[in-house]
C-alpha positions in Angstrom: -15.5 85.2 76.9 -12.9 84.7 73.9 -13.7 82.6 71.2 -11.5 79.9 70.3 -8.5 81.1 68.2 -8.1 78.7 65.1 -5.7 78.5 62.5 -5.4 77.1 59.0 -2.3 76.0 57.1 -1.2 75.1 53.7 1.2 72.1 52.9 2.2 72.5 49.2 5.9 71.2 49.5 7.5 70.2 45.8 8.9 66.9 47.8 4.9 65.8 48.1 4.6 64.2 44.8 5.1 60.8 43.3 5.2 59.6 39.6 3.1 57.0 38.2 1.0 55.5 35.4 -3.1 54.8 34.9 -5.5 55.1 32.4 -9.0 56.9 33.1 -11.8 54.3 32.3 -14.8 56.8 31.3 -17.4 53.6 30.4 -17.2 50.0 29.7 -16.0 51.0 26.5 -13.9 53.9 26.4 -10.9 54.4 28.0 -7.8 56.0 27.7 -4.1 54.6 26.7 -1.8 53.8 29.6 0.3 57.2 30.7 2.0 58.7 33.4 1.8 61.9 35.2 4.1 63.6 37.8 1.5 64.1 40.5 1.7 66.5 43.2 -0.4 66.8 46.7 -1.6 69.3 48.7 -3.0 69.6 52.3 -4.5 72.6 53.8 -6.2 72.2 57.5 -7.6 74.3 60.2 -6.8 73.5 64.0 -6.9 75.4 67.1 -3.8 77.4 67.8 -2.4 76.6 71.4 -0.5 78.8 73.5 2.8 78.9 71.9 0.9 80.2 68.9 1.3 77.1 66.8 -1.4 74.3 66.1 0.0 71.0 66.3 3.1 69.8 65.1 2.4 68.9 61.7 5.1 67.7 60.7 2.7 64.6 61.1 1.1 65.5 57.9 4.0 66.2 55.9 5.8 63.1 56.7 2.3 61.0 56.4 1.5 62.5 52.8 5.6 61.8 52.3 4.6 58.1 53.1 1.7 57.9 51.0 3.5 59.7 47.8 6.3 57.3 47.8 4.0 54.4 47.9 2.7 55.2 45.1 5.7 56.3 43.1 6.8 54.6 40.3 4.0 52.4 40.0 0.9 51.9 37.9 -2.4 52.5 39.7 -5.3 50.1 39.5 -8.9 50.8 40.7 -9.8 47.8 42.7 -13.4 49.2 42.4 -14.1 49.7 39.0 -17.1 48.6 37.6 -15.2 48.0 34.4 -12.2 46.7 35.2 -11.5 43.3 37.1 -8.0 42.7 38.2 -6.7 38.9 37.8 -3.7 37.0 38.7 -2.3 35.0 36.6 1.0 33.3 36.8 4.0 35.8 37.1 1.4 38.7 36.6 -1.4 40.7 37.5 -3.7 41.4 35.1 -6.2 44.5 34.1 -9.4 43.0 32.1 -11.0 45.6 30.6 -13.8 44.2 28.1 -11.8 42.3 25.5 -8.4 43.3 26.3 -6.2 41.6 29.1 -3.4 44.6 29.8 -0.2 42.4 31.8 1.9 44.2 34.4 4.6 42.7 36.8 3.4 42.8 40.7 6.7 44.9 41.3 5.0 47.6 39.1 2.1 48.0 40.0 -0.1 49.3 42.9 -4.2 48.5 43.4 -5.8 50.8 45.5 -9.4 50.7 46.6 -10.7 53.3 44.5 -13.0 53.0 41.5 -10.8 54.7 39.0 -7.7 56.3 38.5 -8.8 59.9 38.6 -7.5 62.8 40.8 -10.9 62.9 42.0 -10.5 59.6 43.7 -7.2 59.9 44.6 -8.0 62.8 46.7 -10.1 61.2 48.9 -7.5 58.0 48.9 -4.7 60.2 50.1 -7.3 62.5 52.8 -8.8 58.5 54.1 -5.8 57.6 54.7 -4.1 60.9 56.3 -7.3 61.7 58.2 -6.9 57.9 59.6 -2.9 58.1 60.3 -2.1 56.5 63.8 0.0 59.9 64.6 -2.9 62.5 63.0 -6.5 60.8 64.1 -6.2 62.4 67.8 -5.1 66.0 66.3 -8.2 68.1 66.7 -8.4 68.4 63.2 -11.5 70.9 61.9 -11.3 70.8 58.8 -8.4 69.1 55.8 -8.6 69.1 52.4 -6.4 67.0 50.2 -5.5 68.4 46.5 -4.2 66.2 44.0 -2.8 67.6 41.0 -1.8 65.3 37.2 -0.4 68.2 36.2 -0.6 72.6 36.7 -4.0 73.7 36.6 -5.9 70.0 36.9 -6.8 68.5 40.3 -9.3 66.8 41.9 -9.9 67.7 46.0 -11.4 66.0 48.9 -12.3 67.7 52.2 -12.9 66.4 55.9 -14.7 68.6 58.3 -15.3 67.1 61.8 -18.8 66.5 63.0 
């Protein structure tokens, strides 16, 4: 009896990125200024390996995270779930209220995402929810995925999925 051959790979392609702003809210009064960060993500997954020697295509994943990156590019991010921060419309504008302050943004520029702040640690499990959930990828006998996001070299935040 052979055990099953499984094999992991790594997605770290320089077109999986996306620019965009946020602020990190720490507390209900401390956060920081508005900024921007050239953020890159990574995948790396384990599957079985079938008898061509390959898992399956994925492609899938590239093109998904491709999707999700370009989503987000260009926008501003705002947490949807922050305990902080309560997201208004009003008029021509969505608004951030964060204590005292009321921080405008045209719809066109930004993004709100169901997160609870703006960190790479939540954005990791943003982008794995919503590859591990993809219409092509949630019948790929996926083991195990982790998602990586990165602000900048040397600082990310990672979620992981492993099957049950």
């Amino acid at each position: 009896m052979s055990a099953e051959k499984l094999g992991r790979i790594e997605i770290a392609k320089q077109a999986l990125n996306f620019s965009a702003a946020h602020f990190t809210i720490f507390s209900a009064t401390e956060r920081e200024d508005l900024h921007g960060h050239n953020w890159q993500v990574e995948c790396e997954l384990t599957s079985p390996i079938d008898e061509n020697g390959l898992i399956f295509d994925y492609s899938l994943i590239k093109k998904a995270v491709k999707d999700i990156c370009d989503e987000l590019d260009e926008k501003t991010i705002l947490p949807e779930k922050s305990p902080h921060l309560t997201i208004e419309r009003d008029g021509d504008y969505i608004v951030g209220v964060y204590g005292s302050e009321r921080i405008p943004f045209l719809p066109r520029d930004v993004i709100t995402l169901p997160i609870a702040n703006a960190s790479v640690e939540e954005l990791s499990h943003y982008v794995l929810d919503r590859v591990i959930t993809h219409p092509d990828i949630q019948h790929q006998d996926i083991r195990d995925m982790t998602i990586k996001v990165s602000s900048s070299p040397g600082q990310n935040g990672s979620a992981t999925y492993v099957k049950r």
